[in-house]
C-alpha positions in Angstrom: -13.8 -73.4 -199.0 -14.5 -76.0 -196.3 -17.4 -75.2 -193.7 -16.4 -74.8 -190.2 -18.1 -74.3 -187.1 -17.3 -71.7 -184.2 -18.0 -72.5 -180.7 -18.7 -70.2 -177.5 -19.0 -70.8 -173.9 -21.0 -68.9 -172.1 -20.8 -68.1 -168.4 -23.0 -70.9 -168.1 -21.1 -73.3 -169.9 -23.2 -73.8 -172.3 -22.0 -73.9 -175.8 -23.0 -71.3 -178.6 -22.7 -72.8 -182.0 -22.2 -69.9 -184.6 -22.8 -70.8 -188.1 -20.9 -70.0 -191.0 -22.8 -68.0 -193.6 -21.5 -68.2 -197.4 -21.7 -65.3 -200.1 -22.7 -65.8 -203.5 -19.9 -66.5 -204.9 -18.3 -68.4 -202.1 -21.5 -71.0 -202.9 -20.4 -70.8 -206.5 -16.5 -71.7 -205.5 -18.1 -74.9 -203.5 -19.9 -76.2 -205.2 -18.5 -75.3 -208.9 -21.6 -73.8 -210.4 -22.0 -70.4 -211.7 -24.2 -67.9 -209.7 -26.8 -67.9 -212.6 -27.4 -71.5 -212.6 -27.6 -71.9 -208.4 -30.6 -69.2 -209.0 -32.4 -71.1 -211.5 -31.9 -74.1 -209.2 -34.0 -72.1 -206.7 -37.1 -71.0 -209.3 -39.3 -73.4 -209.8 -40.3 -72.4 -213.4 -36.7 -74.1 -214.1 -35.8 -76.8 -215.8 -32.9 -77.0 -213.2 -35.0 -76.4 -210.3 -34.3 -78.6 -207.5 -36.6 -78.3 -204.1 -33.8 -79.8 -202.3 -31.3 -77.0 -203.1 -30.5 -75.0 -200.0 -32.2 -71.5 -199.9 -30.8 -67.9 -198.5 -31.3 -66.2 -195.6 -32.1 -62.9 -196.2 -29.4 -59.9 -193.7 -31.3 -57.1 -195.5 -33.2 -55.8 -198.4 -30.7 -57.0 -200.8 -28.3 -59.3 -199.0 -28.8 -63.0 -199.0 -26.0 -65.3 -197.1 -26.1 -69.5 -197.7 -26.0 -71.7 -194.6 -22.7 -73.4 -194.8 -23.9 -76.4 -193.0 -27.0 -76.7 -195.0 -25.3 -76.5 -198.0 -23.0 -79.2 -196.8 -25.8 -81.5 -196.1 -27.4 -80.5 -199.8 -23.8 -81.6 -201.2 -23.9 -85.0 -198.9 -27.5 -86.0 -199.5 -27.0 -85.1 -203.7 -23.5 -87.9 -203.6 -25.9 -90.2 -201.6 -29.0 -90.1 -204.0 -26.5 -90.4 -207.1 -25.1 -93.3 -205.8 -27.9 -95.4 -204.7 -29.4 -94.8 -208.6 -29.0 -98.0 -210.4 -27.2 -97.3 -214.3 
């Protein structure tokens, strides 16, 4: 799934951005981990837990949605990190 960006004009002319917001699982199709380990990257009694990683927003009791955009920068800034490390 690639994230993409809606855009509105107002009466003003001002533009809206809309963001797109990401289920579960359409995190776990991104970025190829399974549901159970993008949770542990967000406890921080984890081994796996990584401050970084981009956290919910909550639409109700039990509904969280992911912030495509800020997942997409999470994705960018992990390649970036990897490749500045020195092997």
């Amino acid at each position: 799934m690639e994230p993409f960006e809606l855009t509105n004009k107002t009466r003003e002319g001002t533009q809206l951005t809309v963001e797109q917001l990401m289920t579960s699982q359409q995190l776990s199709d991104c970025i190829s981990l399974s549901k159970s380990a993008i949770y542990r990257r967000m406890d921080a009694r984890d081994k796996l837990y990584d401050p970084s990683f981009p956290r919910p927003i909550k639409l109700g009791a039990t509904t969280g949605r992911w912030i495509a955009s800020e997942v997409n920068d999470w994705i960018m800034n992990t390649i970036k990190a990897q490749r500045q490390q020195k092997f």
